[in-house]
C-alpha positions in Angstrom: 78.6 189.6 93.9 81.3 192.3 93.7 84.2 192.0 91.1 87.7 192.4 92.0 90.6 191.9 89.1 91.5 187.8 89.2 88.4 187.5 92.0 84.7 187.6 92.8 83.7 188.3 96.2 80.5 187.0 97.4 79.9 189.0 100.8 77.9 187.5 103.8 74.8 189.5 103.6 74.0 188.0 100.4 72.6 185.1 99.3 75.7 182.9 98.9 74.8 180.1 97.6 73.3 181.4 94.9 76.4 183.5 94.1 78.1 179.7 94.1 75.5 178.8 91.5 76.2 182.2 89.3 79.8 181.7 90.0 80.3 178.0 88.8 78.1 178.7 85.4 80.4 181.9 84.9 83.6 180.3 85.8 82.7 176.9 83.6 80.3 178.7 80.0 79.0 182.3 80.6 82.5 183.7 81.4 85.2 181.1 81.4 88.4 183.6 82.0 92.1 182.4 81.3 93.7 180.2 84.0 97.2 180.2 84.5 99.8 178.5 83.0 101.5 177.6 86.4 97.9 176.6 88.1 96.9 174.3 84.9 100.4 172.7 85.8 99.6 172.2 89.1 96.0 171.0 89.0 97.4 168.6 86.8 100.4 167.2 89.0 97.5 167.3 92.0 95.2 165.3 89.6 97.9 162.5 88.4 98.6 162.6 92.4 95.5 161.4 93.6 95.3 158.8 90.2 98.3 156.9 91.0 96.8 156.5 94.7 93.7 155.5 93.8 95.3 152.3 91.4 97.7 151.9 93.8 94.8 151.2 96.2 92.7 149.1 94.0 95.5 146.8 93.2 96.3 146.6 96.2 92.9 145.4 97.1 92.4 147.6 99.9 88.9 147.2 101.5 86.3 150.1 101.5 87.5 150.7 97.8 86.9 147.5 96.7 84.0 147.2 98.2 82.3 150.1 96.9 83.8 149.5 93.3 82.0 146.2 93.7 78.9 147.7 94.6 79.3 150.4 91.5 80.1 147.7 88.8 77.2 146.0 89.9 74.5 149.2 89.4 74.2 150.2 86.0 73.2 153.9 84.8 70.2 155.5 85.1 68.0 155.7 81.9 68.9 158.7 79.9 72.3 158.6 81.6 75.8 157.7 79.8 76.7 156.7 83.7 80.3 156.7 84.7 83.3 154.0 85.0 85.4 153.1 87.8 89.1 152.6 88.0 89.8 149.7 86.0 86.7 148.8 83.8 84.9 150.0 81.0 81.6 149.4 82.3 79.2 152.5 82.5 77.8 152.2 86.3 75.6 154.5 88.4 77.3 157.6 88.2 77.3 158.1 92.1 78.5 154.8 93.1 81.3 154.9 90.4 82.5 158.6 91.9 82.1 156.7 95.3 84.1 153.9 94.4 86.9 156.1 92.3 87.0 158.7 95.6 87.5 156.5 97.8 90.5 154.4 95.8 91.9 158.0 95.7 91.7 158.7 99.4 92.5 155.3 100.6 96.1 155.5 101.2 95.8 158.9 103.1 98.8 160.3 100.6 97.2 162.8 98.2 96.8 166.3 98.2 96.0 168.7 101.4 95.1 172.1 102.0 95.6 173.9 105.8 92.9 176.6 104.6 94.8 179.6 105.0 95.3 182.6 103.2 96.8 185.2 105.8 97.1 188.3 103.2 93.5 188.2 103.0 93.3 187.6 106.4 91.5 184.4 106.1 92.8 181.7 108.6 89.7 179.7 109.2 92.5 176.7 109.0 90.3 173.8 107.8 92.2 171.3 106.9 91.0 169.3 103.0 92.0 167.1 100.9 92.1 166.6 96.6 89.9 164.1 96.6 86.9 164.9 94.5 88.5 165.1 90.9 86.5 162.2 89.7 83.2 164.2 90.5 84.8 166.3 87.4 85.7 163.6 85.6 82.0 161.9 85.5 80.3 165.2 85.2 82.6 165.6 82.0 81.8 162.5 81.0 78.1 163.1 81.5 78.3 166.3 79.3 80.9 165.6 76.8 83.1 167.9 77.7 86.8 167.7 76.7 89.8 167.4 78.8 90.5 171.4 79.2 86.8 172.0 80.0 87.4 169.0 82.7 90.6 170.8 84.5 88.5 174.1 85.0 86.0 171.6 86.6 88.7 170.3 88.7 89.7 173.5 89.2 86.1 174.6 90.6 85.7 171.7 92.8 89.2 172.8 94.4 88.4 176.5 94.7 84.9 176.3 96.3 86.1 174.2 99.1 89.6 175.6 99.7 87.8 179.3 100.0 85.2 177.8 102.2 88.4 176.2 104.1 89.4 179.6 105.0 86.1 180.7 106.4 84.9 177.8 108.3 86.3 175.7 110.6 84.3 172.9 110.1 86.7 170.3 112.8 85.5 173.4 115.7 81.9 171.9 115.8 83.1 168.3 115.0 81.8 168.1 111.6 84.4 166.4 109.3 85.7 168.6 106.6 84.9 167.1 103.7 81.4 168.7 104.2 83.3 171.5 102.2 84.3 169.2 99.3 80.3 168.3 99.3 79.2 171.3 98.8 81.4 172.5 95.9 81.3 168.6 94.5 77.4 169.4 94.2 78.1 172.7 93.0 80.2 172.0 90.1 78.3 168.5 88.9 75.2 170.4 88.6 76.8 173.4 86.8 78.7 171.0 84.3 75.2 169.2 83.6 73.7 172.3 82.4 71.8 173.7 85.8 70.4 176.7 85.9 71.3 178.6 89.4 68.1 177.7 90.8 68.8 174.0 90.3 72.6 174.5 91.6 71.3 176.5 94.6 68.9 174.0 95.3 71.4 171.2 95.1 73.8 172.9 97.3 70.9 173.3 99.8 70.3 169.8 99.8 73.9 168.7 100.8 73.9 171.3 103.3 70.2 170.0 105.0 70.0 166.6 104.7 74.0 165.2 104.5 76.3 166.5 107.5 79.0 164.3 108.0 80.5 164.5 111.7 84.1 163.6 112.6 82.7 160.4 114.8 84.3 158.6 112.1 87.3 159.3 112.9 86.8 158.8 117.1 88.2 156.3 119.2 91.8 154.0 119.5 91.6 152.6 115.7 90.1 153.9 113.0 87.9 152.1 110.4 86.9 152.6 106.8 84.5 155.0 107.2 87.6 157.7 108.0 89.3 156.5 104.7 86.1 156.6 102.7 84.5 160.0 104.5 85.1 162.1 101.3 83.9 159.5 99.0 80.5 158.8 100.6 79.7 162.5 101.0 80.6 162.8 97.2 78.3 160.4 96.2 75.2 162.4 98.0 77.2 165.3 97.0 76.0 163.8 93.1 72.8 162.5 94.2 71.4 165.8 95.5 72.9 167.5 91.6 71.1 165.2 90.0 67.7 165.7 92.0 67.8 169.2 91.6 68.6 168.7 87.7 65.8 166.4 87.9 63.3 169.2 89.7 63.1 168.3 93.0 63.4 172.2 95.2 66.0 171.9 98.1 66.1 175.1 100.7 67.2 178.2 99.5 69.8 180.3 101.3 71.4 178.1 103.2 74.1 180.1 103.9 72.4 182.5 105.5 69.6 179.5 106.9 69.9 180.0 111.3 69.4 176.6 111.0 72.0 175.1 108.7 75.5 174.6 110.0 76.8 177.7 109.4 74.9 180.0 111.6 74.0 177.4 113.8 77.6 177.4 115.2 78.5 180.9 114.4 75.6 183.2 115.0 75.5 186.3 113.5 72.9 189.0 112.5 70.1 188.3 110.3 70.6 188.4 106.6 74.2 187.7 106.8 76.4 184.6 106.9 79.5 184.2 108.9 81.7 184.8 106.6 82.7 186.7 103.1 83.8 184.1 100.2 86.0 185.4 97.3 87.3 183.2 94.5 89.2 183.0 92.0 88.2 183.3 88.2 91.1 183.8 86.5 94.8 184.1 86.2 96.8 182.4 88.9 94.7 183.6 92.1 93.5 180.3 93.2 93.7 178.2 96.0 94.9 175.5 94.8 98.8 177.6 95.2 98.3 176.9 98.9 97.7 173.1 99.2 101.0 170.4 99.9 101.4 167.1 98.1 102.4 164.4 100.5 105.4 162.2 99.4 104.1 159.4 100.5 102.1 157.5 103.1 101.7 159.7 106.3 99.4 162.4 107.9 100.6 165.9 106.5 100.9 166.9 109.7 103.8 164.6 110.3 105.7 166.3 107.5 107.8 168.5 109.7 109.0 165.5 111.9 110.0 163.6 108.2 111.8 166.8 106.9 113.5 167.2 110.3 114.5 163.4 109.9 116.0 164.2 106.4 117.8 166.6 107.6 119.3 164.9 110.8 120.2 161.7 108.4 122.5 164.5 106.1 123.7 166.3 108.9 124.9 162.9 110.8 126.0 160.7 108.4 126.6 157.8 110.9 122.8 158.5 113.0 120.6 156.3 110.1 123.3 152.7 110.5 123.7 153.3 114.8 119.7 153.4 115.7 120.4 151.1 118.4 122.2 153.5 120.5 119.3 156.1 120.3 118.7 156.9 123.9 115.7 159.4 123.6 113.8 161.4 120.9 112.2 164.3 121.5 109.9 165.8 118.9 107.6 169.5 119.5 104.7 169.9 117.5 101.9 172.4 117.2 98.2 172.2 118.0 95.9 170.4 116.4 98.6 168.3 115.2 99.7 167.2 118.5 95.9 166.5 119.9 95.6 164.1 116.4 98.6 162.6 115.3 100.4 162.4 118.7 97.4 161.1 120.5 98.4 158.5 123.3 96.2 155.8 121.7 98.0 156.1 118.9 101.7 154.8 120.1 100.3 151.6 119.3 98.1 151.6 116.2 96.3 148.1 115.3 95.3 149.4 111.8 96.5 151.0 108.9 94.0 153.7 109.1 95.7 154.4 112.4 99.1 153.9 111.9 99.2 156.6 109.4 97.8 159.1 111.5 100.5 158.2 114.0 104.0 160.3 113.9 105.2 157.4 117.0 104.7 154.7 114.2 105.3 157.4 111.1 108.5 158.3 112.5 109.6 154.6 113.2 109.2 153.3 110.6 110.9 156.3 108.6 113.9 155.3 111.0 114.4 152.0 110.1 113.9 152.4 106.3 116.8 155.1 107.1 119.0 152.0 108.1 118.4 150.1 105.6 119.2 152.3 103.3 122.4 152.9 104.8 123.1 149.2 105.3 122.6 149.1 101.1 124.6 152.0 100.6 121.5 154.0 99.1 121.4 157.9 99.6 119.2 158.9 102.6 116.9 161.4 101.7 112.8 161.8 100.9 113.1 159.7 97.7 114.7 156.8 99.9 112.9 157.1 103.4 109.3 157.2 101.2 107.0 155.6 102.8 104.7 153.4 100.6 101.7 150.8 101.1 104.1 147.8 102.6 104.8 150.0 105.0 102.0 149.7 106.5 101.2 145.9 106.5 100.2 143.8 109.3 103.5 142.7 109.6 105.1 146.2 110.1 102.3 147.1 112.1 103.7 144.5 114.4 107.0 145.1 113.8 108.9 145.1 117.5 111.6 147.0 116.0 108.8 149.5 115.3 107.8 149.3 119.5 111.3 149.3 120.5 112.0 153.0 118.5 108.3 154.0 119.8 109.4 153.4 123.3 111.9 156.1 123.0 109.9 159.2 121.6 108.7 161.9 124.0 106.4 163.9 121.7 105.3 167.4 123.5 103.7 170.2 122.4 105.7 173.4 121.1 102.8 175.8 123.1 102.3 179.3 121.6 105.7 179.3 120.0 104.5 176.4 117.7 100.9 177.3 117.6 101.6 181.0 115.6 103.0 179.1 112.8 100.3 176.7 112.2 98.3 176.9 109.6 101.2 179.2 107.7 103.5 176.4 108.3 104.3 172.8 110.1 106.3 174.0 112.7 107.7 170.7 114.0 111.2 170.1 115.9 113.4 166.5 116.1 116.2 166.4 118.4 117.5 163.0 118.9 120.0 161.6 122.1 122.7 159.2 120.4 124.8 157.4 123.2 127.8 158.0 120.5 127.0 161.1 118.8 125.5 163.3 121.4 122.4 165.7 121.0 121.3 165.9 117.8 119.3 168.4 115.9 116.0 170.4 117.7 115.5 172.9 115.0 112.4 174.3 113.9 111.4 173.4 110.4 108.3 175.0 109.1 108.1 174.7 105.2 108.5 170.9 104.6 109.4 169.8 101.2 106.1 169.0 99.5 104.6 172.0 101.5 103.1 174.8 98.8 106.4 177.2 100.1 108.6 174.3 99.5 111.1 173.7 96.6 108.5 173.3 94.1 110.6 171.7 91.6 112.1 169.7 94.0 108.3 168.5 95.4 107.1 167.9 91.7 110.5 165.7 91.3 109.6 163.9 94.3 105.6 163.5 93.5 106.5 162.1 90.2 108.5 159.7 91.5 105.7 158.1 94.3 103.5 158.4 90.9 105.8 155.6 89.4 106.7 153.6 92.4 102.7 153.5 93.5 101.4 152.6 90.1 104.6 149.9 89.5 103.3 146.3 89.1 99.7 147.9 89.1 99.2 149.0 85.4 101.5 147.8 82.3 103.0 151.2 81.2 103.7 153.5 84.4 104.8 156.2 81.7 101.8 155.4 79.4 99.1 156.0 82.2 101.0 159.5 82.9 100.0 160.1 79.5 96.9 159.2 79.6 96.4 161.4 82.6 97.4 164.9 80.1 94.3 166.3 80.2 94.9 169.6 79.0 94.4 168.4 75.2 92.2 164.9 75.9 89.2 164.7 73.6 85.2 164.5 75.2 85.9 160.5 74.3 89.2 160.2 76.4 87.8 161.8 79.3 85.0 159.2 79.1 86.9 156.5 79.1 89.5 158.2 81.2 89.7 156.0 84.0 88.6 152.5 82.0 92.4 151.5 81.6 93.3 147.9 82.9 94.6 147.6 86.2 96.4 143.9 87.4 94.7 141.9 89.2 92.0 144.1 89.2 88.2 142.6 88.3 87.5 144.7 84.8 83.7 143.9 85.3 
């Protein structure tokens, strides 16, 4: 391991995954350095993020998280173990099925944090794409090992640097593994670390993930997606847990897997004995983490749709008269970069059947962003991302089926940008609108690239924005929208609060 200033360096002829376990035990007891004031603000906005998604979801009574919350309520702890509640109960559970079940609530709506995986002044562009979803690994671990609500951030904060770093390495989608492999492996990491591993136990847990639990994007092939897309990151956190725990319990996984010809890694990227494909450096201090590169989402849609929606915005307060005159739309024609235009603007997808589908869709994502743009107008409400949000209704059977919906589908040509578009992406999401109006002409066709809620965005603007989906998602879900935000300060939270961190009633909601 090689020091340099705010980062540590872990090179690819050395055992890496060791130098994971030395660097999560150093970055969480031996040699826990100061973390910016401007990261702890943001891992703390990212964190309050993903909670008011994850009650949203359970209230809402979505399926694959009510279905493993189910299944977590109904296993209780381990002996020896202080277990770990889910969203809405007090009830200590199995401490893997409850970070299953809180995961997955998180993920559910598609609408929480992402990371592109690129850093281009190190000249890392691996470009993996990653979500926030694994804060309530920390928040069990914590739980576990009575650690208090700063000690829980710099878990957070681990969990989000291993697998952002490893997002700029390794392009995990090339070799149609799904990318929350990298959220597993630093979700194992971290648990085991904030349990009190030694590196041989963290190594070994890491190994484990990386042998035995590979998930592959087949989850997310063919016309309509299913649960198992939603709850990917979920169920490879729970093994992610599983395989700490083993290795805390004694049980050897392999060792180097890094550097292993077998494992993914050099499997799909050979390279020369002794090394990996890649050199890893992290953050340990100050403000040189990755979490300054990931985008909050302002609502319900595929990140990669966020170029189209700014583009939108800025058509509606360009044109005053575009969002009340839909009907005389005679053709929109959006560009958009690879591998947004191979996923979101897939033919299959011009007529999604399933939630999970119509929010990968920019057809349906732009749509229905349209006609909320009418309705506003109709109402005499500002257009602009805190009225055209698009939240869980949304997304109903009903709008699914919505022939208002088809009818503005029918008229989107959606091509790809080619190598114009392509340089920008992962930097930016270079997307263009242009929109013919029978009355007012051609309209727009500019290039946006830094979307609001993108990391090179407005940031006060974006936080402005994030907190208000925050009170519109949790709204009819918990009693005190401004109470839970509260809760959620976990900068000065006590071992007990984060404990009980997440056993806060939730409407409607089965306490257990």
């Amino acid at each position: 391991m090689n020091h340099q200033g705010d980062t540590r360096l872990l090179p690819a002829d050395t055992n890496q995954a060791r130098g994971l376990a030395d660097y999560a035990i150093d970055f969480l007891f031996r040699d826990p350095r100061p973390i910016g004031a401007a990261t702890v603000r943001l891992l703390e906005r990212f964190h309050l993020d993903s909670v008011g998604c994850g009650v949203s979801a359970i209230a809402a009574g979505a399926n694959a998280p009510t279905v493993l919350r189910r299944e977590a309520l109904a296993t209780p702890p381990m002996a020896g173990s202080r277990g770990a509640v889910c969203f809405g109960s007090p009830r200590p559970c199995l401490v893997e099925r409850a970070v299953a079940a809180n995961a997955s609530a998180v993920r559910e709506w598609d609408s929480n944090g992402t990371n592109f995986g690129h850093d281009a002044a190190r000249g890392r562009t691996a470009g993996e794409f990653g979500h926030n979803d694994y804060y309530p690994v920390a928040v069990a671990a914590a739980g576990e090992a009575g650690l208090d609500g700063a000690a829980t951030l710099r878990l957070m904060l681990l969990i989000d640097e291993i697998r952002g770093r490893l997002a700029e390495v390794f392009a995990l989608r090339k070799y149609a593994i799904d990318h929350v492999h990298h959220g597993a492996v630093a979700s194992a990491a971290a648990y085991a670390a904030a349990l009190g591993g030694t590196a041989d136990q963290i190594e070994s847990a890491i190994g484990m993930v990386v042998a035995h639990y590979v998930p592959f994007r087949a989850i997310r092939a063919g016309h309509q997606l299913s649960d198992s897309k939603g709850a990917s990151a979920a169920l490879s956190s729970e093994v992610a847990v599983m395989s700490a725990r083993r290795a805390l319990a004694g049980f050897v996984g392999p060792r180097d897997v890094f550097r292993n010809p077998l494992a993914i890694y050099r499997k799909n990227e050979p390279c020369p004995a002794g090394r990996s494909p890649f050199d890893l450096e992290l953050g340990v201090a100050g403000d040189a983490f990755a979490i300054h590169a990931m985008h909050f989402k302002l609502g319900l849609y595929e990140h990669q749709s966020a170029g189209a929606l700014q583009s939108l915005v800025d058509l509606f307060a360009a044109h005053p008269g575009l969002a009340a005159d839909l009907d005389q739309i005679r053709g929109i024609t959006v560009r958009i970069y690879e591998p947004a235009f191979s996923i979101i603007a897939d033919p299959a997808k011009r007529t999604p059947t399933t939630r999970q589908s119509a929010d990968h869709s920019l057809p349906f994502i732009l749509a229905k962003t349209l006609l909320k743009a009418r309705r506003a107008a109709q109402t005499g409400i500002p257009i602009g991302w805190e009225s055209l949000m698009l939240l869980p209704d949304d997304y109903s059977d009903e709008a699914i089926r919505d022939p208002a919906v088809a009818r503005l589908i029918a008229t989107m040509a959606i091509e790809h940008g080619g190598a114009e578009y392509d340089a920008l992406y992962p930097e930016g999401i270079p997307t263009s609108v242009a929109i013919d109006h029978a009355a007012l002409g051609r309209l727009g066709g500019g290039l946006v690239k830094y979307p609001l809620g993108h990391a090179r965005a407005d940031a006060a603007r974006t936080a402005a924005v994030v907190d208000l989906k925050f009170d519109r998602l949790v709204a009819g879900a918990v009693e005190d929208p401004a109470a839970l935000r509260g809760r959620m300060s976990l900068a000065a939270a006590s071992p007990a609060q984060i404990a009980e961190l997440y056993a806060f009633p939730i409407h409607g909601c089965d306490p257990g």
